[in-house]
C-alpha positions as CSV (number, residue, x, y, z in Angstrom):
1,X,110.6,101.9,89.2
2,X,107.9,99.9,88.7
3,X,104.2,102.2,90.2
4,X,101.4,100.7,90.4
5,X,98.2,103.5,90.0
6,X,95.0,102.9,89.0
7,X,93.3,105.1,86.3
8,X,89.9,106.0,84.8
9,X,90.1,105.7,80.9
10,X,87.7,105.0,77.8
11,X,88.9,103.6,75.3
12,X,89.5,105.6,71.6
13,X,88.1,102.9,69.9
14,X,88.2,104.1,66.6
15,X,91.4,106.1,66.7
16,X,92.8,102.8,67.5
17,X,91.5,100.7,64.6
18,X,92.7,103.6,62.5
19,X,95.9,104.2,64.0
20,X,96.6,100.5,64.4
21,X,94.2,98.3,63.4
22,X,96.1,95.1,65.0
23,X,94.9,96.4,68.4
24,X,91.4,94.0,68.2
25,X,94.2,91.0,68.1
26,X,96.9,92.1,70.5
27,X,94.9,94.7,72.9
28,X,97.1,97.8,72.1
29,X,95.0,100.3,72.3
30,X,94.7,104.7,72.2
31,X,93.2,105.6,75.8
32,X,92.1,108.8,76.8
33,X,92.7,110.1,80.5
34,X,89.8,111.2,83.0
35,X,90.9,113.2,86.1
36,X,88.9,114.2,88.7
37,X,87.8,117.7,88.7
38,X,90.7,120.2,91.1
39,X,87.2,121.9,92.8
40,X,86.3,118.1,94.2
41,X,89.2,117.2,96.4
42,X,87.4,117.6,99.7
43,X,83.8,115.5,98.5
44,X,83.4,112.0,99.2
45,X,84.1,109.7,96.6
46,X,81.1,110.1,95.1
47,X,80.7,113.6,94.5
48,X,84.1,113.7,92.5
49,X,83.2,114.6,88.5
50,X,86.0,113.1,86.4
51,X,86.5,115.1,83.2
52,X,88.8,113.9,79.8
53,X,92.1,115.7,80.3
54,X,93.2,118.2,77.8
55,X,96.1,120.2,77.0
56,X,97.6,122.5,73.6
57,X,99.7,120.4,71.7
58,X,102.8,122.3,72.9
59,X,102.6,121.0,76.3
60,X,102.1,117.2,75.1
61,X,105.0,117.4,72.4
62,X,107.3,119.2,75.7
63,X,105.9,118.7,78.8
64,X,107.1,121.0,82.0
65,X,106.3,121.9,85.3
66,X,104.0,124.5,83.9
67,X,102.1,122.7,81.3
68,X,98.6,123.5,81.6
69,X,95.5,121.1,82.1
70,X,92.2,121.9,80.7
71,X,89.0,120.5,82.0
72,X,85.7,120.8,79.8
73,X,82.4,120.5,81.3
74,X,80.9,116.5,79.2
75,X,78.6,117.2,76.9
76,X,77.5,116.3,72.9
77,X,79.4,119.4,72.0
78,X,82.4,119.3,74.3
79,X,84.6,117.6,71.7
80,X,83.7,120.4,69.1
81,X,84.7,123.1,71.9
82,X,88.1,121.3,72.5
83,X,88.7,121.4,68.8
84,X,87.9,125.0,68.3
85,X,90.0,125.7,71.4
86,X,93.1,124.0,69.9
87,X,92.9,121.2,72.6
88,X,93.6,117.3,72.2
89,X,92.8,115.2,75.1
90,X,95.8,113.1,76.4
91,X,96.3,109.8,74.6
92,X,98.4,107.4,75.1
93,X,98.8,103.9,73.6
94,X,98.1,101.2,76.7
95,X,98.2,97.4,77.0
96,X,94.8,96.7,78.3
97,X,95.4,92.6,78.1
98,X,98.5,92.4,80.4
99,X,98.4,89.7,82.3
100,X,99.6,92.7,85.3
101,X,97.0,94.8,84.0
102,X,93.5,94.6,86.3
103,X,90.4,96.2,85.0
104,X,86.9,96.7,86.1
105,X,84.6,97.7,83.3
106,X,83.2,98.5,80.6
107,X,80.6,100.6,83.2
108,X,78.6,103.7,83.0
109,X,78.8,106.5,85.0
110,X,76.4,107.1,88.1
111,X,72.7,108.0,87.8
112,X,72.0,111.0,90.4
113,X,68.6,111.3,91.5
114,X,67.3,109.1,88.8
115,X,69.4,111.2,86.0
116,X,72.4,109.5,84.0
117,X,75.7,111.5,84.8
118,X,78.0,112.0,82.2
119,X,80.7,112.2,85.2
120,X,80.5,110.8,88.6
121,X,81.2,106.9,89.7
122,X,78.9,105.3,91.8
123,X,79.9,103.8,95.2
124,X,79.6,99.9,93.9
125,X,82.4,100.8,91.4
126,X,84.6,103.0,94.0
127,X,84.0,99.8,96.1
128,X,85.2,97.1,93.7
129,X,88.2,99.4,93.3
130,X,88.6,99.3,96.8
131,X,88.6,96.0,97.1
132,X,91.7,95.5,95.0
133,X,93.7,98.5,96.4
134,X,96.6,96.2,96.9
135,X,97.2,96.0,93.5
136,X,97.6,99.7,93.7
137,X,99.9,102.7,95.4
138,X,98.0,105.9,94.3
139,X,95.0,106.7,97.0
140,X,91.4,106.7,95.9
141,X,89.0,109.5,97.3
142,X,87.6,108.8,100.9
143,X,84.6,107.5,101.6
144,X,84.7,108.9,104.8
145,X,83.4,112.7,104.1
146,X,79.5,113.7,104.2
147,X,77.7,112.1,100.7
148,X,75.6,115.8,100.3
149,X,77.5,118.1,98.5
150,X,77.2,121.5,96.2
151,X,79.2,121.9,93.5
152,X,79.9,125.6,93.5
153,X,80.9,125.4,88.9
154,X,83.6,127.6,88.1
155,X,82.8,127.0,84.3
156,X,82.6,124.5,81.8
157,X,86.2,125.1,80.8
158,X,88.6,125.2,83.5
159,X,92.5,125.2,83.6
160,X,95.0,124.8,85.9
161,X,99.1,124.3,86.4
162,X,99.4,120.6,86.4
163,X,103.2,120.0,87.9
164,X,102.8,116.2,87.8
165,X,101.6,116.3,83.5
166,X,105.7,116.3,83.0
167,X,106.0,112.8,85.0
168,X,102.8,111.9,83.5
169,X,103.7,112.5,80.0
170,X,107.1,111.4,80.2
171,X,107.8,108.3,82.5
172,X,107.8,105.0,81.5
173,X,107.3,103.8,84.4
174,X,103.7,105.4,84.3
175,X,100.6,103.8,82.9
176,X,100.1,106.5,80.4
177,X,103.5,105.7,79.2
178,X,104.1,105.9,75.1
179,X,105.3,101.9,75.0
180,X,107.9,101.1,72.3
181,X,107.8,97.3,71.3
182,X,110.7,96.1,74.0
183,X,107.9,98.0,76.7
184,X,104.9,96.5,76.6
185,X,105.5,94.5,79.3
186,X,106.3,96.7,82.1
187,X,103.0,97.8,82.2
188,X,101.2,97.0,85.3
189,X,98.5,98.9,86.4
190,X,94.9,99.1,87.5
191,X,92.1,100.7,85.3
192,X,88.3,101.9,86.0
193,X,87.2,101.5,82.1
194,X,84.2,103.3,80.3
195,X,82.9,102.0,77.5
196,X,84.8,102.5,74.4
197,X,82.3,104.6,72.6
198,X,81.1,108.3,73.5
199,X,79.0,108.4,76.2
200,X,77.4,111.1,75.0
């Protein structure tokens, strides 16, 4: 099976070099996962937050239908909260210079009535993905609900059952896939990309 999604990721820049420090020659690199947040699913596009996924180390090393996600609010400290919360975010080691691989980025997140965001994407860049949604089987949020919304915040840690983490965690066939050296190749995927450093 060969799925083509697209994904929003930043880049662990440093993790990389550290991990692998090739990755500056070949483009193997350590990205972290943002999902959108499970409150959002009924805003137009661009009222969705997107927040670094998380999970206890248990439920990376064996994924199952009732591994948890956590969501925490982004912020100079969020990192520090994951950490004390026995949290990693999700990692995986991607080939962001495929010649299948489409990207649009490095970008910034929105700025809301003349604020920087730290996690919404601005209609220009939910257009440009748009644009190349051939390239791509997963759905990107509609454009077609009202723009004004309220965010009613349940928190700036939330968690929830994710069934589809397994899959997620587990397929090769997915663009979070671990790739061994015979599987770079079948990666072939579109990415939204932040910049490599914290935005923060």
């Amino acid at each position: 099976m060969n799925a083509r999604e697209w994904r929003l990721i930043r880049v662990a820049l440093q993790e990389s070099i550290s991990a692998y420090p090739a990755c500056l020659q070949d483009g193997k690199f350590l990205v972290e996962f943002y999902i959108g947040h499970t409150s959002d699913v009924r805003y137009n596009a661009i009222n969705h937050r997107y927040w670094i996924q998380y999970h206890r180390m248990s439920d990376i090393e064996s994924p199952s239908a009732l591994s948890e996600t956590h969501l925490i609010r982004p912020s100079d400290t969020s990192s520090a909260y994951a950490s004390r919360h026995n949290l990693l975010p999700f990692r995986k080691w991607v080939n962001i210079t495929h010649l299948d691989t489409y990207i649009h980025g490095s970008f910034d997140f929105d700025v809301i009535n003349g604020r920087k965001s730290c996690n919404r994407i601005s209609q220009q860049d939910w257009e440009i993905l748009s644009s190349h949604k051939s390239m791509f089987h997963n759905p990107i949020p509609s454009f077609e609900l009202p723009s004004y919304s309220i965010h009613v915040d349940r928190g700036a840690h939330v968690s929830f059952i994710n069934s589809s983490f397994e899959a997620q965690a587990s397929s090769t066939a997915d663009c979070s896939s671990l790739f061994d050296d015979n599987a770079w190749g079948e990666l072939q995927k579109v990415f939204l990309s932040l910049p490599m450093s914290n935005p923060y």
